[in-house]
N, CA, C and O atoms as a GROMACS GRO file, in nm:
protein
  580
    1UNK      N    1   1.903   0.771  -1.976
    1UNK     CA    2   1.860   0.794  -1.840
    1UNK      C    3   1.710   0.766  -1.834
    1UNK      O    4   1.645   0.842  -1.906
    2UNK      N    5   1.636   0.672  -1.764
    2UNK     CA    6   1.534   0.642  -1.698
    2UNK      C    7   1.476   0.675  -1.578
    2UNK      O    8   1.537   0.655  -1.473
    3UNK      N    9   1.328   0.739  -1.584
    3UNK     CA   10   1.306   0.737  -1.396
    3UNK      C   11   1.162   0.638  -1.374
    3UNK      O   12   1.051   0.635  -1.426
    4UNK      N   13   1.221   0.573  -1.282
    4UNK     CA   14   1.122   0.468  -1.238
    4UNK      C   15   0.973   0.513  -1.148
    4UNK      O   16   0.955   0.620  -1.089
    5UNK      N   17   0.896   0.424  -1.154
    5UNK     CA   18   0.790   0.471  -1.069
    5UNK      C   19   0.808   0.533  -0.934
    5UNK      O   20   0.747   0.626  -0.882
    6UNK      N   21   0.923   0.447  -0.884
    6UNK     CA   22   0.976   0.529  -0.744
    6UNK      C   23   1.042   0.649  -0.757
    6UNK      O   24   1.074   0.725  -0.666
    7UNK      N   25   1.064   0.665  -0.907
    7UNK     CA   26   1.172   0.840  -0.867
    7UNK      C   27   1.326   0.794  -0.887
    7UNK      O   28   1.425   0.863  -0.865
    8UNK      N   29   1.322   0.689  -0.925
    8UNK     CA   30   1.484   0.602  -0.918
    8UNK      C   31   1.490   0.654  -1.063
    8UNK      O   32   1.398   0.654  -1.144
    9UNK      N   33   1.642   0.706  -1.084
    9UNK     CA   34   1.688   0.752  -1.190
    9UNK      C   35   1.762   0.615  -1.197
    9UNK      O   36   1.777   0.550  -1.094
   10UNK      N   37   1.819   0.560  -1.343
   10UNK     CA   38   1.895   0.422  -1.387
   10UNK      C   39   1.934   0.510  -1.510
   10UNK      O   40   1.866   0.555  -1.603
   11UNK      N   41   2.056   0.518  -1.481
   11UNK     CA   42   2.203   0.509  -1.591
   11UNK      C   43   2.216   0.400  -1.708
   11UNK      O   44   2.205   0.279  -1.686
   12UNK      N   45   2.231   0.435  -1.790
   12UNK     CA   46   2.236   0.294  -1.869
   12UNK      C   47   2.390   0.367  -1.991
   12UNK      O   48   2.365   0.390  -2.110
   13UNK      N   49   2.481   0.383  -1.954
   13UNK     CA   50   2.569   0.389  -2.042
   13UNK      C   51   2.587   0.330  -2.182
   13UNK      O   52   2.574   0.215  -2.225
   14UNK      N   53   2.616   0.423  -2.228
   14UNK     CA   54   2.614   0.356  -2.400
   14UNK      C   55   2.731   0.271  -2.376
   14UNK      O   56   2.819   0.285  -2.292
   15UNK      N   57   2.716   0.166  -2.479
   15UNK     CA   58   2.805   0.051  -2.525
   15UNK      C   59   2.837  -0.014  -2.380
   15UNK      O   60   2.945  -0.071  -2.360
   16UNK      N   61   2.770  -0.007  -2.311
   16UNK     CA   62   2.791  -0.089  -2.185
   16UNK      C   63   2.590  -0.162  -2.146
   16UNK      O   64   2.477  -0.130  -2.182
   17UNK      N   65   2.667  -0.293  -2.037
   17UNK     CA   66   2.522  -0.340  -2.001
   17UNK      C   67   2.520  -0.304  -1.866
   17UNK      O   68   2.417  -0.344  -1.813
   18UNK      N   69   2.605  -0.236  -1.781
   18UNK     CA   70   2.592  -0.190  -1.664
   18UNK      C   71   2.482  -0.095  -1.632
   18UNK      O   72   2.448  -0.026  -1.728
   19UNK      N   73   2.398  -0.068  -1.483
   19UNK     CA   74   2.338   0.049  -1.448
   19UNK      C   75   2.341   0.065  -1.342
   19UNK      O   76   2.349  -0.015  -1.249
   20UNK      N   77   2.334   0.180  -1.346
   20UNK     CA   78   2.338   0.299  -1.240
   20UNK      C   79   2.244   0.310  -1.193
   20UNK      O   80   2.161   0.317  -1.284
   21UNK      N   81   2.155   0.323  -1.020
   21UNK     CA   82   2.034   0.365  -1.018
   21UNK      C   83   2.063   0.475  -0.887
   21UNK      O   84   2.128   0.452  -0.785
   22UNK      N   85   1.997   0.595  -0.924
   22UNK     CA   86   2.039   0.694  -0.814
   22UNK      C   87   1.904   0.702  -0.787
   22UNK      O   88   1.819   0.712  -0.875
   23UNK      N   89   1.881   0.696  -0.661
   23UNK     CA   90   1.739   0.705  -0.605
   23UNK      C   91   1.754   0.869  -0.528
   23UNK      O   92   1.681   0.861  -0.429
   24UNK      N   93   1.802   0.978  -0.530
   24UNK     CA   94   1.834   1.078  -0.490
   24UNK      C   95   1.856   1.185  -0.591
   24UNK      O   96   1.860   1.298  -0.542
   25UNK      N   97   1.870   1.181  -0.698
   25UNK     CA   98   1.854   1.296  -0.793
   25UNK      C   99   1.723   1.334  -0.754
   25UNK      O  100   1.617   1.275  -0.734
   26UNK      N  101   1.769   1.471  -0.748
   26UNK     CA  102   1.664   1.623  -0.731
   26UNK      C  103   1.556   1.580  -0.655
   26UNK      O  104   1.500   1.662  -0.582
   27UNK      N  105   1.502   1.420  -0.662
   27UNK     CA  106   1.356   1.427  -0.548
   27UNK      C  107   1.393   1.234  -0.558
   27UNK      O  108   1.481   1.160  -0.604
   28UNK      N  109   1.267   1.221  -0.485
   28UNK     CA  110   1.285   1.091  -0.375
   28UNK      C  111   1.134   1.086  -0.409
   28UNK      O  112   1.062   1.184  -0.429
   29UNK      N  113   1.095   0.940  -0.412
   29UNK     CA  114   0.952   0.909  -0.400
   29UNK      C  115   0.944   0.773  -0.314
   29UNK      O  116   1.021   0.680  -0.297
   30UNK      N  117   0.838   0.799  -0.274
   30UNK     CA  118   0.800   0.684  -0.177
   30UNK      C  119   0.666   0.592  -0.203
   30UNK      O  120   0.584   0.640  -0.125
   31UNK      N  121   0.611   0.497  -0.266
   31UNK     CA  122   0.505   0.421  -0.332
   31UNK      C  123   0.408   0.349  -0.188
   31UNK      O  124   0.452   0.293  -0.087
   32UNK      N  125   0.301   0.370  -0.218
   32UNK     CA  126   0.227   0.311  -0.100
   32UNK      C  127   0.123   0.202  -0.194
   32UNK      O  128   0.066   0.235  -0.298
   33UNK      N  129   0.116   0.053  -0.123
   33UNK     CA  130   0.049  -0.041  -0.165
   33UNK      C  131  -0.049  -0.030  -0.048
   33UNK      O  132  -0.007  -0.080   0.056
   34UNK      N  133  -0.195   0.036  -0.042
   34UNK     CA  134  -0.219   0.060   0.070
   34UNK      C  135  -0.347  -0.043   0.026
   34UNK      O  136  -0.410  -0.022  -0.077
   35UNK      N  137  -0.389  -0.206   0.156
   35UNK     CA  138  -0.508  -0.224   0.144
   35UNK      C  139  -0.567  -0.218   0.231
   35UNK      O  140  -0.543  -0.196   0.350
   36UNK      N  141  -0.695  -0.249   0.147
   36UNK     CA  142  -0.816  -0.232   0.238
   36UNK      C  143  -0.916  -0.337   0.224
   36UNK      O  144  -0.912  -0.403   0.120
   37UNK      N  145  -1.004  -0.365   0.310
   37UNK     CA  146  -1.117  -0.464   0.306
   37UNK      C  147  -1.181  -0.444   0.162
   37UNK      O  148  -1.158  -0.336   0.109
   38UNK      N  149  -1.265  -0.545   0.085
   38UNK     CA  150  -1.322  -0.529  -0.015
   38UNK      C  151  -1.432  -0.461   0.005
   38UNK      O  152  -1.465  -0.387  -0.088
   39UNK      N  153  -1.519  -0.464   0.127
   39UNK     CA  154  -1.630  -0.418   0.180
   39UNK      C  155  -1.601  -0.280   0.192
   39UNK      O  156  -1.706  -0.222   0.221
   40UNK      N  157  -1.515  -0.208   0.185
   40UNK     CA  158  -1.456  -0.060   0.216
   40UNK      C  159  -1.504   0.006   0.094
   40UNK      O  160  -1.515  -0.059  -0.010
   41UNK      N  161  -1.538   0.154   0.102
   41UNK     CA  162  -1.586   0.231  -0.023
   41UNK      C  163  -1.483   0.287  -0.057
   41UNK      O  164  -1.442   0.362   0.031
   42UNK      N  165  -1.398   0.284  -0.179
   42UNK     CA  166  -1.287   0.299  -0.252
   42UNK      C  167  -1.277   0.464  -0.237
   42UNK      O  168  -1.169   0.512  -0.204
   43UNK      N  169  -1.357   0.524  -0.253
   43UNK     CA  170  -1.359   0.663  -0.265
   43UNK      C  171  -1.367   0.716  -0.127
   43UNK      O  172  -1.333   0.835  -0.124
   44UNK      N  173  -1.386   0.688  -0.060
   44UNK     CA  174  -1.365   0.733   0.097
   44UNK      C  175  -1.256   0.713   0.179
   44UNK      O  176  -1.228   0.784   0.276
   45UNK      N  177  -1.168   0.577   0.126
   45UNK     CA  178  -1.022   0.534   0.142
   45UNK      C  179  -0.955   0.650   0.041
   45UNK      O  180  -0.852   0.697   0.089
   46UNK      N  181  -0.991   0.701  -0.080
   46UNK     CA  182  -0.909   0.745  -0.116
   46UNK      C  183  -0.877   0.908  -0.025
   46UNK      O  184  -0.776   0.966   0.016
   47UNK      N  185  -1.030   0.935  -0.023
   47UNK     CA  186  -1.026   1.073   0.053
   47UNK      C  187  -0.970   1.130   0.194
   47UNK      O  188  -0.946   1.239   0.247
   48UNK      N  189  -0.961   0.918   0.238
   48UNK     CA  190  -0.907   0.969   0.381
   48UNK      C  191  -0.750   1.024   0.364
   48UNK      O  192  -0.691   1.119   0.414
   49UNK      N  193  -0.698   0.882   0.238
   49UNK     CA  194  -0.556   0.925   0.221
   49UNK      C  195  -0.530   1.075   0.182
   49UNK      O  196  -0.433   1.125   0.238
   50UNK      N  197  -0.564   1.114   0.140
   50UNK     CA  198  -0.538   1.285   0.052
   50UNK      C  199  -0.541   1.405   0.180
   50UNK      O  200  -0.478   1.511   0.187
   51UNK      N  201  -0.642   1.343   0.278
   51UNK     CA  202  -0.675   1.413   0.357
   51UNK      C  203  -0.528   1.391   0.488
   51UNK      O  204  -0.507   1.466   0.584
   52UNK      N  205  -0.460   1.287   0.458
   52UNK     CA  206  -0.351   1.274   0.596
   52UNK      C  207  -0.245   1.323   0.543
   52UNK      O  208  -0.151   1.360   0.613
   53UNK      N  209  -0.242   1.332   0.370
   53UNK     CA  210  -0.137   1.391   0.306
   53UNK      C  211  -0.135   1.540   0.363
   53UNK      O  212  -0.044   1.597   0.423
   54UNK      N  213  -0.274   1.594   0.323
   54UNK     CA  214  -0.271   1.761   0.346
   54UNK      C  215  -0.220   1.807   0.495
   54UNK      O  216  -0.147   1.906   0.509
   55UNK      N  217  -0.278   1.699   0.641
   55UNK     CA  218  -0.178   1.745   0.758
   55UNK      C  219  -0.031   1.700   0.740
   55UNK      O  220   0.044   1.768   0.810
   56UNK      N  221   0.026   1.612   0.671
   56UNK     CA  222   0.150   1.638   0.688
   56UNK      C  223   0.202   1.668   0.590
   56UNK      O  224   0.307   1.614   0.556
   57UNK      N  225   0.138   1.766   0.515
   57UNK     CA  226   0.184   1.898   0.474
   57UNK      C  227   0.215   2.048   0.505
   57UNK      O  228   0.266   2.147   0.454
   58UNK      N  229   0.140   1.996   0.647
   58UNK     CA  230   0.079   2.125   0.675
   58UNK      C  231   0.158   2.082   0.802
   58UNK      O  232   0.137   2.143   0.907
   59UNK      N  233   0.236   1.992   0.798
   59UNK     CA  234   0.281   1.953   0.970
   59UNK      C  235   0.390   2.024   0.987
   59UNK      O  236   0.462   2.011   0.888
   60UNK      N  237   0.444   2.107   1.084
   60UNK     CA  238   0.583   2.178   1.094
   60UNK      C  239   0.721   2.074   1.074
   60UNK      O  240   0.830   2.106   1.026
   61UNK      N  241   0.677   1.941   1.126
   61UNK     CA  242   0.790   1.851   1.113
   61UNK      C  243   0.789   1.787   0.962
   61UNK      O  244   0.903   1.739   0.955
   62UNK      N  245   0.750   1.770   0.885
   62UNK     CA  246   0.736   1.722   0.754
   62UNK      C  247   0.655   1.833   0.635
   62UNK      O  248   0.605   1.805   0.526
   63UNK      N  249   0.666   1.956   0.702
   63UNK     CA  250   0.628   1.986   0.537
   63UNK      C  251   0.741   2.063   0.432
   63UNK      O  252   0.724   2.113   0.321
   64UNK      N  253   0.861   2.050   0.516
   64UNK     CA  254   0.971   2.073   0.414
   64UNK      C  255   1.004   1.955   0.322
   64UNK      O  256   1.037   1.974   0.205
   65UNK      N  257   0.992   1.808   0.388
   65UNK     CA  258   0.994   1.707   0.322
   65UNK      C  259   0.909   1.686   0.193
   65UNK      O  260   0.954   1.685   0.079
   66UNK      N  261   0.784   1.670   0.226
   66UNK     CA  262   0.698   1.698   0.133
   66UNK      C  263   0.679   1.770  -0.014
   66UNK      O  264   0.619   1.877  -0.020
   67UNK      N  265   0.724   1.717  -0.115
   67UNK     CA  266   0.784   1.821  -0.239
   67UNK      C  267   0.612   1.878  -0.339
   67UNK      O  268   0.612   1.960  -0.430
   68UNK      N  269   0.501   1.814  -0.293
   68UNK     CA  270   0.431   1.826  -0.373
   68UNK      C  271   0.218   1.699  -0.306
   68UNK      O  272   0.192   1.595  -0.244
   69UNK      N  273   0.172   1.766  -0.349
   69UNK     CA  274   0.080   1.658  -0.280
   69UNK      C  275   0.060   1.511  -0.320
   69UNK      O  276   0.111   1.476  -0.427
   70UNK      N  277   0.008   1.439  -0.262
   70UNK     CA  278   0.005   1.277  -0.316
   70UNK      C  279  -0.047   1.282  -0.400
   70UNK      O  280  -0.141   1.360  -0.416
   71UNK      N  281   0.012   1.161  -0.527
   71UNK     CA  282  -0.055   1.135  -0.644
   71UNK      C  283  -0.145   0.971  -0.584
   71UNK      O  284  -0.106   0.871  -0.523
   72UNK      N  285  -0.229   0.999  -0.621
   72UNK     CA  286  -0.324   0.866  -0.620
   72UNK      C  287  -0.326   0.802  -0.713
   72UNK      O  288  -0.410   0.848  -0.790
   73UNK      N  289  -0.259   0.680  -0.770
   73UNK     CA  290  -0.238   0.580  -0.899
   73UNK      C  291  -0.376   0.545  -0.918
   73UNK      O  292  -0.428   0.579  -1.025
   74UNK      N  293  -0.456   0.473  -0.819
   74UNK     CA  294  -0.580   0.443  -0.836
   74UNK      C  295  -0.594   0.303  -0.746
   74UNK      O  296  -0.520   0.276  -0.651
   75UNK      N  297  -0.688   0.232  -0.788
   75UNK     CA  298  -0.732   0.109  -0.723
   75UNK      C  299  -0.601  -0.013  -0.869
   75UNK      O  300  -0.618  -0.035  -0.989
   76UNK      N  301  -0.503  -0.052  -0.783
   76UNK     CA  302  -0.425  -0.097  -0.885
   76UNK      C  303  -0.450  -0.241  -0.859
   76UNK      O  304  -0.400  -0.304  -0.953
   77UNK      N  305  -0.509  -0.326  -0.769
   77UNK     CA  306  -0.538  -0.424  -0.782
   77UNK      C  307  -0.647  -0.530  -0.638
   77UNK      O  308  -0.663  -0.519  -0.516
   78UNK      N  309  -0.683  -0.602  -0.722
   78UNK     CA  310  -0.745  -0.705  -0.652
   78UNK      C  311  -0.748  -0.809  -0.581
   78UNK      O  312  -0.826  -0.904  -0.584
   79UNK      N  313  -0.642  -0.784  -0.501
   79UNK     CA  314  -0.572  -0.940  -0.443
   79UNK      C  315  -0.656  -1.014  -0.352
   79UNK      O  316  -0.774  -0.981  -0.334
   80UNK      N  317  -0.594  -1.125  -0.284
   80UNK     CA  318  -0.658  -1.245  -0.194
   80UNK      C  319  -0.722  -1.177  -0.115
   80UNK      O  320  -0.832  -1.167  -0.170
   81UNK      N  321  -0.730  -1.099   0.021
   81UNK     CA  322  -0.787  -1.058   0.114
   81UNK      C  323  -0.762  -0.891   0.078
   81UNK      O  324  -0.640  -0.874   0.066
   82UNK      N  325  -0.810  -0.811   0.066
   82UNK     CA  326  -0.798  -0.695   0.022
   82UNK      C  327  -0.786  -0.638  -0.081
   82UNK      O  328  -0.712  -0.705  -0.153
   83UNK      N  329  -0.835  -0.500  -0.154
   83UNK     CA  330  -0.859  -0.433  -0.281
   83UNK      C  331  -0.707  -0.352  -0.258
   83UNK      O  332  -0.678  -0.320  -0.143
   84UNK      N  333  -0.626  -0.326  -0.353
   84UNK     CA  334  -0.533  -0.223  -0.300
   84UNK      C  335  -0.487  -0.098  -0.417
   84UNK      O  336  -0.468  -0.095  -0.538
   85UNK      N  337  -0.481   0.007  -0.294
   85UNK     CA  338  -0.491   0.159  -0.400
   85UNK      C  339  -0.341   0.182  -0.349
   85UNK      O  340  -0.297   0.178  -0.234
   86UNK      N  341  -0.267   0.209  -0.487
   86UNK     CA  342  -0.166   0.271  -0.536
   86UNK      C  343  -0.152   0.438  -0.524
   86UNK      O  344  -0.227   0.512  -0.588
   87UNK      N  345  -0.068   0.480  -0.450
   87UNK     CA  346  -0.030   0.586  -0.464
   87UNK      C  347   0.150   0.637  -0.392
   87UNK      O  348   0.226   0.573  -0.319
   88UNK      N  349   0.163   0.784  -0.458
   88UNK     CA  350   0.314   0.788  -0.420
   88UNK      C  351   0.287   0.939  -0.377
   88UNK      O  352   0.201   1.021  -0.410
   89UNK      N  353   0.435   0.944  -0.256
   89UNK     CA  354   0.458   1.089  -0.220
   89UNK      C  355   0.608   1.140  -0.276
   89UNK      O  356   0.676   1.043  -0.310
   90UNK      N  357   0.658   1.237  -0.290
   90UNK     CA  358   0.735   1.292  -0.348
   90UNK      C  359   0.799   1.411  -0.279
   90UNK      O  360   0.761   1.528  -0.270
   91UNK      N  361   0.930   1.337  -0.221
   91UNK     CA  362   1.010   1.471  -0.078
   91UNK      C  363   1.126   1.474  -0.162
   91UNK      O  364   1.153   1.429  -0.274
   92UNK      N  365   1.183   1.534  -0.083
   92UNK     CA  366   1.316   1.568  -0.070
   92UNK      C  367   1.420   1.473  -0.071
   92UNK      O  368   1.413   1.399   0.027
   93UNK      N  369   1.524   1.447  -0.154
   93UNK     CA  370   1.653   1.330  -0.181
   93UNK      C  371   1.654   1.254  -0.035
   93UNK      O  372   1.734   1.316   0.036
   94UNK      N  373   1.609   1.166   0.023
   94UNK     CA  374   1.683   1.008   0.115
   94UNK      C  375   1.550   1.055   0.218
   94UNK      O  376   1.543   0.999   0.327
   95UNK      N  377   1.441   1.165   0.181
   95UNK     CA  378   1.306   1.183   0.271
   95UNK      C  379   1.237   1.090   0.289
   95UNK      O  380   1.187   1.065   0.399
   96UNK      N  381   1.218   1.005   0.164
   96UNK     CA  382   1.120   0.934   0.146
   96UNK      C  383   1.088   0.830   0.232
   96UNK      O  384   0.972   0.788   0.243
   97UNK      N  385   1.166   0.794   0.284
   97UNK     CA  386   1.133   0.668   0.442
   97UNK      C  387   1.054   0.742   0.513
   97UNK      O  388   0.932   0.726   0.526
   98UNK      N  389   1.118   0.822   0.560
   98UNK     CA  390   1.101   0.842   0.719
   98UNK      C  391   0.932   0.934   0.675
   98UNK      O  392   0.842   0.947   0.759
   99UNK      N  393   0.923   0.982   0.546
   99UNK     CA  394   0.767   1.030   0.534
   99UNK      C  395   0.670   0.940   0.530
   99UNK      O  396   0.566   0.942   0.596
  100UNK      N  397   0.725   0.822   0.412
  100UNK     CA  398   0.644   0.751   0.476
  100UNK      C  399   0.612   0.655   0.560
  100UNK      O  400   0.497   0.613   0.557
  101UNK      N  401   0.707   0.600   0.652
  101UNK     CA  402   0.691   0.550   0.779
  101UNK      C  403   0.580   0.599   0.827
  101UNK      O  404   0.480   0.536   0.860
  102UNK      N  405   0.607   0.772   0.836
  102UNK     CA  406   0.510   0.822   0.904
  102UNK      C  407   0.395   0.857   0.906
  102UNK      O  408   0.325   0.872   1.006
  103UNK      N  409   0.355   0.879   0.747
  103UNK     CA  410   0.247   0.844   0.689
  103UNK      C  411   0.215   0.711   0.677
  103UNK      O  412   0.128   0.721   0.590
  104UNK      N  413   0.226   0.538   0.713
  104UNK     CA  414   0.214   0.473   0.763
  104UNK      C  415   0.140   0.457   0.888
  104UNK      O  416   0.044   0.385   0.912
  105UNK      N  417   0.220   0.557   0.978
  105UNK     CA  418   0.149   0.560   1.113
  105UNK      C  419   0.014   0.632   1.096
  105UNK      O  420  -0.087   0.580   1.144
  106UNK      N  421   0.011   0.716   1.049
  106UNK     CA  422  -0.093   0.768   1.049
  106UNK      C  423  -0.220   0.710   0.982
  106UNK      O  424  -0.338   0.729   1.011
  107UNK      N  425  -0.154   0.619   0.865
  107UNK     CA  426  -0.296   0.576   0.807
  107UNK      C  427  -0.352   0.502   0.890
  107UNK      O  428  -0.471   0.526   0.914
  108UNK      N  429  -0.287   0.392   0.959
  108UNK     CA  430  -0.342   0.320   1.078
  108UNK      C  431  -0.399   0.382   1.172
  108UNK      O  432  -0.505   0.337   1.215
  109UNK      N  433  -0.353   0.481   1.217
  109UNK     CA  434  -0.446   0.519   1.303
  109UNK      C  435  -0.622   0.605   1.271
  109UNK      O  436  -0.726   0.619   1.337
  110UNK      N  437  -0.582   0.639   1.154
  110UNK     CA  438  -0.679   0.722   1.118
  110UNK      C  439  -0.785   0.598   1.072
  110UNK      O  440  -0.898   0.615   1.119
  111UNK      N  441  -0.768   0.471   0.985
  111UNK     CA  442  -0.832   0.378   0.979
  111UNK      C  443  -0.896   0.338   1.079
  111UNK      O  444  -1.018   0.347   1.085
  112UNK      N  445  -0.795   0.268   1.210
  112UNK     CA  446  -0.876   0.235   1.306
  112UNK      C  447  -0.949   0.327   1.393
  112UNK      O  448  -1.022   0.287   1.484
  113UNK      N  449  -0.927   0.477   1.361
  113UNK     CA  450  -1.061   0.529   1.404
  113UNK      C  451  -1.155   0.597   1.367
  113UNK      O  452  -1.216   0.687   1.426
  114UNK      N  453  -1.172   0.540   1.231
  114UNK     CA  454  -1.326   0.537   1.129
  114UNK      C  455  -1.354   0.400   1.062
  114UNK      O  456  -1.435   0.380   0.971
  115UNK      N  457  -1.253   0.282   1.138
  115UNK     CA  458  -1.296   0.185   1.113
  115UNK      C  459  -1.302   0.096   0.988
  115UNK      O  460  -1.372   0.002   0.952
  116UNK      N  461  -1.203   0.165   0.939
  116UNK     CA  462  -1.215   0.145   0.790
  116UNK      C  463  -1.064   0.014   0.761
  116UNK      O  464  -0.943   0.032   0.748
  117UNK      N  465  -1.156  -0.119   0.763
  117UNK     CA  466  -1.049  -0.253   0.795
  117UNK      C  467  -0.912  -0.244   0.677
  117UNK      O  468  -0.916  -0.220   0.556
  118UNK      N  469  -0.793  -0.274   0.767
  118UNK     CA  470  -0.703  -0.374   0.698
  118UNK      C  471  -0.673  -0.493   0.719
  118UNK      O  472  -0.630  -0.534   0.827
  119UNK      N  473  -0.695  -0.571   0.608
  119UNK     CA  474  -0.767  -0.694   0.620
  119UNK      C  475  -0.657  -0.771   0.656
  119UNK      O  476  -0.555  -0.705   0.678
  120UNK      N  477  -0.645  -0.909   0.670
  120UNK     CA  478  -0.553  -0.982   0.637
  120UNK      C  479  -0.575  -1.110   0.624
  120UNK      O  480  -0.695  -1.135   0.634
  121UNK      N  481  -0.504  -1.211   0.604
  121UNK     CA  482  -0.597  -1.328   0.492
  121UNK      C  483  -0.703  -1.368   0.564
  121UNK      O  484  -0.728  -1.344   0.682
  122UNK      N  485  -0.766  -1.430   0.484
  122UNK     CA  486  -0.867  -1.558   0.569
  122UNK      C  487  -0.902  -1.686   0.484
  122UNK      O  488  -0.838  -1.704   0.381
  123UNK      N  489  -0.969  -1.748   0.509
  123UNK     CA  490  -0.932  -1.850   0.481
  123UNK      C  491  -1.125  -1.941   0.494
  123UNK      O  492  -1.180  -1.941   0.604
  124UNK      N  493  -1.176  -1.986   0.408
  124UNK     CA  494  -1.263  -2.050   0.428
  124UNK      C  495  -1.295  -2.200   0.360
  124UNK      O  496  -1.309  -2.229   0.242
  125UNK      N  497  -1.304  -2.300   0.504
  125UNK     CA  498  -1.294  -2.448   0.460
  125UNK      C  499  -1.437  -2.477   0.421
  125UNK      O  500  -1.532  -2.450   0.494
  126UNK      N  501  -1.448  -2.546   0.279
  126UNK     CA  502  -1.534  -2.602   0.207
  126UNK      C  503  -1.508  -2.767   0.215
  126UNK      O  504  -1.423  -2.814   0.139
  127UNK      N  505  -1.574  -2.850   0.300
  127UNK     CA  506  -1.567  -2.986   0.309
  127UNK      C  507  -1.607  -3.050   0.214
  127UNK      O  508  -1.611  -3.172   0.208
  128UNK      N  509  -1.667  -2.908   0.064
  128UNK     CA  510  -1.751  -3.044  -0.011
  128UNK      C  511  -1.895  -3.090   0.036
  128UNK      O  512  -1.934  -3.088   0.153
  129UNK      N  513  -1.990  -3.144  -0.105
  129UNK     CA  514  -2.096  -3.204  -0.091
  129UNK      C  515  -2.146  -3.358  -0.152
  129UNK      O  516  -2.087  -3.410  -0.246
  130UNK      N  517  -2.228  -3.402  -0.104
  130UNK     CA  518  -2.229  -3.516  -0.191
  130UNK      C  519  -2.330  -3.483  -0.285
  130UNK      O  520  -2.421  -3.405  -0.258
  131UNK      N  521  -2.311  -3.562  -0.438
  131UNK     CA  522  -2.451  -3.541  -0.514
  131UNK      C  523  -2.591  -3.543  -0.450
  131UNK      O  524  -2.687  -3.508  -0.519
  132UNK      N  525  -2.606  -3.574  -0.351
  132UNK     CA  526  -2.749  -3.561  -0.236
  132UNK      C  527  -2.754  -3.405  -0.218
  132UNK      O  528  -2.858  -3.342  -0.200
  133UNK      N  529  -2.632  -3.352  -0.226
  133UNK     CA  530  -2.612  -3.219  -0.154
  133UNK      C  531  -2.634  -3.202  -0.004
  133UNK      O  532  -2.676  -3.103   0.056
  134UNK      N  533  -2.584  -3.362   0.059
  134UNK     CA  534  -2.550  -3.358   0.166
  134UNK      C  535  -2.387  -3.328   0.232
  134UNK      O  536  -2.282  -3.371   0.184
  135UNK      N  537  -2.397  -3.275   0.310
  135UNK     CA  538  -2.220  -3.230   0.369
  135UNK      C  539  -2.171  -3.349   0.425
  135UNK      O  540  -2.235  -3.430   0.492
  136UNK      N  541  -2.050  -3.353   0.392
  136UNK     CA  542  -1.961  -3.472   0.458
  136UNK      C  543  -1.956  -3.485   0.571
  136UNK      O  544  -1.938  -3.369   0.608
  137UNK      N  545  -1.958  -3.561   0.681
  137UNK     CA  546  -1.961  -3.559   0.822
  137UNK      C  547  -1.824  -3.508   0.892
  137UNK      O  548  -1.716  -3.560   0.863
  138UNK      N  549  -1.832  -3.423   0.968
  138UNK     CA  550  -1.680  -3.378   0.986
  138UNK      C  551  -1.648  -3.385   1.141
  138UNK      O  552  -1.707  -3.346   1.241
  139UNK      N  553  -1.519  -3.458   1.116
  139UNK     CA  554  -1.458  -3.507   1.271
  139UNK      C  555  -1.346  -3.524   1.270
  139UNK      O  556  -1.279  -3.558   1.174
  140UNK      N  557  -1.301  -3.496   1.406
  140UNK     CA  558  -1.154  -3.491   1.457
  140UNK      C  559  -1.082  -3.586   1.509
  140UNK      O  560  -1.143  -3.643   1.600
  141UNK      N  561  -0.963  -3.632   1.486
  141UNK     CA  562  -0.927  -3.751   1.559
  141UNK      C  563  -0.859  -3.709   1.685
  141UNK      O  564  -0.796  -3.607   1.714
  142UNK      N  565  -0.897  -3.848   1.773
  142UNK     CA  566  -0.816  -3.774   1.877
  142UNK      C  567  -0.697  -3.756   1.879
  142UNK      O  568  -0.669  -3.658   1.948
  143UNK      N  569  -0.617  -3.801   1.839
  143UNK     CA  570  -0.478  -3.737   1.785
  143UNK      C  571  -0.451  -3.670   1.787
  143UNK      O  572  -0.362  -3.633   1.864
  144UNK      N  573  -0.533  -3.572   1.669
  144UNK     CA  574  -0.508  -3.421   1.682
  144UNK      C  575  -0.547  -3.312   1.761
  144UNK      O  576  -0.531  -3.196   1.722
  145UNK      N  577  -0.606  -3.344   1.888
  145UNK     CA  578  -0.656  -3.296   1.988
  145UNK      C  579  -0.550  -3.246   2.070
  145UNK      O  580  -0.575  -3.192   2.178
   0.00000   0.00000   0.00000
């Protein structure tokens, strides 16, 4: 018997290659890939999260769900447009959606009102230089107009 980062228990029967994965033994976890702008202070994203955990802990509609406070994995990686921090909540057997859906909602809102960006790609065109370290002349055909 195995439990996965999500809380997923996997069966692995002897003398067999079959498995089992019960995502509902005794607790339920829910994993958040949460990003953020690179420009964002890591430690203030983390504090906001901990801090939306504790109201909906404290919320009459979700704090039976709630089995325990958020674990914060950390800053788990560095991708294209955004830094992103790892963390999981831990409810009650088939909770785990609907907590964090809703903790979802909330991070958004609480972001957009301290401003604290979720990014999403961008994209910046480099035309290149010439050994002069002059820029290539750049124009549109009418075509593509």
């Amino acid at each position: 018997m195995l439990r996965d980062l999500h809380g997923n228990v996997h069966y692995v029967p002897n003398g067999s290659i079959a498995v089992v994965t019960n995502m509902t033994k005794e607790y339920s976890r829910y994993v958040f890939d949460i990003g953020v702008a690179y420009r964002e202070d890591v430690d203030e994203v983390i504090a906001v999260i901990k801090g939306i955990d504790q109201e909906m802990r404290n919320d009459p509609e979700f704090k039976d769900d709630i089995l325990e406070p958020i674990e914060i994995l950390g800053l788990d990686q560095f991708a294209t447009s955004a830094v992103v921090i790892k963390a999981r909540t831990t409810t009650l057997p088939i909770k785990q959606w609907r907590v964090g859906r809703e903790f979802n909602r909330r991070i958004k809102k609480k972001f957009d009102e301290l401003n604290i960006e979720i990014p999403f790609p961008h994209v910046t065109l480099y035309m290149g230089e010439s050994k002069e370290g002059k820029s290539p002349p750049f124009h549109v055909a009418k075509e593509d107009m």
